[in-house]
Structure formats: structure tokens, C-alpha cells
C-alpha positions as YAML, in Angstrom:
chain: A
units: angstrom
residues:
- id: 1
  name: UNK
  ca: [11.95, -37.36, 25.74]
- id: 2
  name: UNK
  ca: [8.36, -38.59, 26.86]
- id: 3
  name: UNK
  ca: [5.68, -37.68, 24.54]
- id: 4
  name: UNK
  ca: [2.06, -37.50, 25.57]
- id: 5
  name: UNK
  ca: [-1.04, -38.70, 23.92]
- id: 6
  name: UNK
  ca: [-3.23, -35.28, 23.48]
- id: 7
  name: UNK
  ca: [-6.71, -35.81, 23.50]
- id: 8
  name: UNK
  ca: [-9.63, -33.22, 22.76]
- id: 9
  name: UNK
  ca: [-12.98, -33.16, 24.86]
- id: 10
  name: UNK
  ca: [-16.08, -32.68, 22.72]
- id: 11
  name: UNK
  ca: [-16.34, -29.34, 24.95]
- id: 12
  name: UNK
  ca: [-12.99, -28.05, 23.88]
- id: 13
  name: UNK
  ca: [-13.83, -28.54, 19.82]
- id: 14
  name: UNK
  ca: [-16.90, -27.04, 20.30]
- id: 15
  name: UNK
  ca: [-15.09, -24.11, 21.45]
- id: 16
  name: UNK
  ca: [-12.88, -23.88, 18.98]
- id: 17
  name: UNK
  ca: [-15.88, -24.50, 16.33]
- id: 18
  name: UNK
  ca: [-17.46, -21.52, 18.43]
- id: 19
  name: UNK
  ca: [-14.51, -19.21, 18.14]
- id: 20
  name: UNK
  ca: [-14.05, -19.80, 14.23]
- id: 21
  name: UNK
  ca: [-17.89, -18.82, 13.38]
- id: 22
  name: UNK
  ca: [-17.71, -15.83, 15.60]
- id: 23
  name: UNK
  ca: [-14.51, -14.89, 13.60]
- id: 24
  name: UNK
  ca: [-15.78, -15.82, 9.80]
- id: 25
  name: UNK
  ca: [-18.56, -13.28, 9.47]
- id: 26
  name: UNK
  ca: [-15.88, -10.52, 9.90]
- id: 27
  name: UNK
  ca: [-12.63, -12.12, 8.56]
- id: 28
  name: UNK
  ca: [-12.39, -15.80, 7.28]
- id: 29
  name: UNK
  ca: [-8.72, -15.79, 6.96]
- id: 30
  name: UNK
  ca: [-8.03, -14.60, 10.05]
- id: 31
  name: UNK
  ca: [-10.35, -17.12, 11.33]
- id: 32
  name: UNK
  ca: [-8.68, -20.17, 9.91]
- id: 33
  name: UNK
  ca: [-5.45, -18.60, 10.63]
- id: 34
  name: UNK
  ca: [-6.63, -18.55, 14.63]
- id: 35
  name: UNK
  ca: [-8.05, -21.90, 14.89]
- id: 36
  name: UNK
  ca: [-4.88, -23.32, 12.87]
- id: 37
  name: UNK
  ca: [-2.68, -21.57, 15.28]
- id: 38
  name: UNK
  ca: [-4.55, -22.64, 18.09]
- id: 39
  name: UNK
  ca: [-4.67, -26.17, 16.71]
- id: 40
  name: UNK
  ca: [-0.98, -26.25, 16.09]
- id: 41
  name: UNK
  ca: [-0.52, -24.95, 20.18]
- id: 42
  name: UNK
  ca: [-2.44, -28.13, 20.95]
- id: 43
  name: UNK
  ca: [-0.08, -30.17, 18.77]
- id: 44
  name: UNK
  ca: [3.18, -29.13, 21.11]
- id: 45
  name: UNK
  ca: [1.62, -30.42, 24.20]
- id: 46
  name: UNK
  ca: [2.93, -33.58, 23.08]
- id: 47
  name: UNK
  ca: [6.37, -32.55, 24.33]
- id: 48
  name: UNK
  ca: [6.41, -31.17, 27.54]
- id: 49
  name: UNK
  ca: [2.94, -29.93, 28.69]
- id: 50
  name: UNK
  ca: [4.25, -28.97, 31.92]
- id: 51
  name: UNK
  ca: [6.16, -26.15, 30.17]
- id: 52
  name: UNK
  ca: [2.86, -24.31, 30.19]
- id: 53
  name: UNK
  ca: [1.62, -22.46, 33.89]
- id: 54
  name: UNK
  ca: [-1.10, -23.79, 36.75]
- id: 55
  name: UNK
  ca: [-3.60, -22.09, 36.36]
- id: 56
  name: UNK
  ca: [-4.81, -19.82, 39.94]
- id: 57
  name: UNK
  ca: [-8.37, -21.55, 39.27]
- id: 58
  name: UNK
  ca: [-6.46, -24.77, 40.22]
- id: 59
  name: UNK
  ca: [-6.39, -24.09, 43.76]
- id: 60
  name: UNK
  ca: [-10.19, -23.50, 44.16]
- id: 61
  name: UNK
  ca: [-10.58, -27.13, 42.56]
- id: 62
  name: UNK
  ca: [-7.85, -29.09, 43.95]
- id: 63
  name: UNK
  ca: [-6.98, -30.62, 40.53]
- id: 64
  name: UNK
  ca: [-3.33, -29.07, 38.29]
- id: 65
  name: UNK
  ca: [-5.08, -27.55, 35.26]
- id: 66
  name: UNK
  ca: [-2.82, -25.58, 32.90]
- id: 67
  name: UNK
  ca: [-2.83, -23.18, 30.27]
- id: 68
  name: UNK
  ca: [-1.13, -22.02, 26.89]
- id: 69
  name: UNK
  ca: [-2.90, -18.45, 25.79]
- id: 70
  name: UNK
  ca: [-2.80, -17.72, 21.93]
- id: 71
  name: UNK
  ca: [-3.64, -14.14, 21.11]
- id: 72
  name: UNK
  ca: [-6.61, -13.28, 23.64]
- id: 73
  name: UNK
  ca: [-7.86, -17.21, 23.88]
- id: 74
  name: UNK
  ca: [-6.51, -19.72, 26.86]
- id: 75
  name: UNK
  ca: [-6.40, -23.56, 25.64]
- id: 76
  name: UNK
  ca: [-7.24, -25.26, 29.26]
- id: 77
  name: UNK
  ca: [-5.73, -28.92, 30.30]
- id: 78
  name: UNK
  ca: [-4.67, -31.33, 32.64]
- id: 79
  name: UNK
  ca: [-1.78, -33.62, 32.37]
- id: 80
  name: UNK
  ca: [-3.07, -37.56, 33.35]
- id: 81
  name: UNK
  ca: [0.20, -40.11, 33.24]
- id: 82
  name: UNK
  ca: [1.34, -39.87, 29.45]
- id: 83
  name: UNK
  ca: [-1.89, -37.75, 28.11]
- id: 84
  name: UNK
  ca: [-2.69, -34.47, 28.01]
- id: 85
  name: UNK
  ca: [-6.45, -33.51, 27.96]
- id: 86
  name: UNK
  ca: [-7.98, -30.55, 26.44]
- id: 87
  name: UNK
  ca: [-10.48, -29.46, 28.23]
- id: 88
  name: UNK
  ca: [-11.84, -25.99, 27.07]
- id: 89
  name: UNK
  ca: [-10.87, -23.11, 24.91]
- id: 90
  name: UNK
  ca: [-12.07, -19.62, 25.97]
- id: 91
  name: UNK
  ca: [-11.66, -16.11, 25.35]
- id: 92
  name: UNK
  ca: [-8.89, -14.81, 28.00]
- id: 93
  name: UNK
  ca: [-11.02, -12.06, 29.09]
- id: 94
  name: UNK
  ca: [-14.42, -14.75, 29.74]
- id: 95
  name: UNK
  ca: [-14.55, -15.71, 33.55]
- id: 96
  name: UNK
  ca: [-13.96, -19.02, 34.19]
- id: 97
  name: UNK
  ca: [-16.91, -20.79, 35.59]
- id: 98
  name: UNK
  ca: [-15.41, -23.88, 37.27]
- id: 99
  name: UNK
  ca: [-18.39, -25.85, 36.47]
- id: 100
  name: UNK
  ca: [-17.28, -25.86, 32.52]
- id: 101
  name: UNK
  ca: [-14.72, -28.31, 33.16]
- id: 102
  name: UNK
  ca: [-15.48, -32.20, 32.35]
- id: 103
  name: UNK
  ca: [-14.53, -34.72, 34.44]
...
């Protein structure tokens, strides 16, 4: 079975840095607990990214982005060759502005 390099943009861990100080001030363990979960998510993309669905915002920018949701937050990536790249992590219920994404 392939497995694919995973690589993080600086947007994406800022994100996740984001979501765990919103959680902290009400509920530090369930703030690490998120972010590990979220972190461990990003881990399986190693095997078999394309598991996870196109997203419908894909079609508006004529590039395959995907998605694997955790709880209410959506890890977003694209699969390049043998590497996945995360490219944001966002509330589920946030719009996507298609101008978020890094090229």
C-alpha cells in the first residue's frame, strides 16, 4: 500500500492553535483531547487520503480538495502525487471563503 507524505500549511496549524485557545478557557481537557484527535485524523491520511469525500467547494475552484470532519471541525486537503497537504481546519458550520486556501 502507497503511503503519502502529509504535510501541514502554516494556515492549517494556526487553525488548530486557534481552535485549542478558544476551547481552553472553558475546558482544557477537552481541548487537548480535540486537537489530539484532530491531529491523530491527520496522521491516517498517510494511508489512503482518497478514502475521505470532494468537497462541493471543489467545483467552484477547479482543484479536488477533500475533507475528514471530526466532531463539528472539517480538516481541508488536497492530494499532490505521494503527499497530502493540509490546508485549513475550520469549524463545520464557518462558510468557506475560497480565498483561505494557499496555493
Amino acid at each position: 500500500m502507497q503511503k503519502f507524505r502529509v504535510e501541514i500549511t502554516e494556515s492549517a496549524q494556526s487553525d488548530i492553535k486557534e481552535i485549542f485557545q478558544h476551547i481552553v478557557a472553558e475546558n482544557q481537557t477537552a481541548a487537548i483531547n480535540l486537537v489530539l484527535e484532530i491531529e491523530k485524523q491527520i496522521d491516517s491520511l498517510e494511508n489512503f487520503p482518497a478514502r475521505c469525500p470532494i468537497i462541493s467547494e471543489s467545483f467552484e475552484l477547479g482543484i479536488e480538495y477533500r475533507h475528514i470532519i471530526y466532531g463539528h471541525y472539517r480538516t481541508i486537503f488536497r492530494v499532490e502525487a505521494s503527499k497530502v497537504i493540509i490546508l485549513r481546519v475550520i469549524h463545520g458550520a464557518r462558510l468557506l471563503d475560497l480565498e483561505i486556501f494557499e496555493k
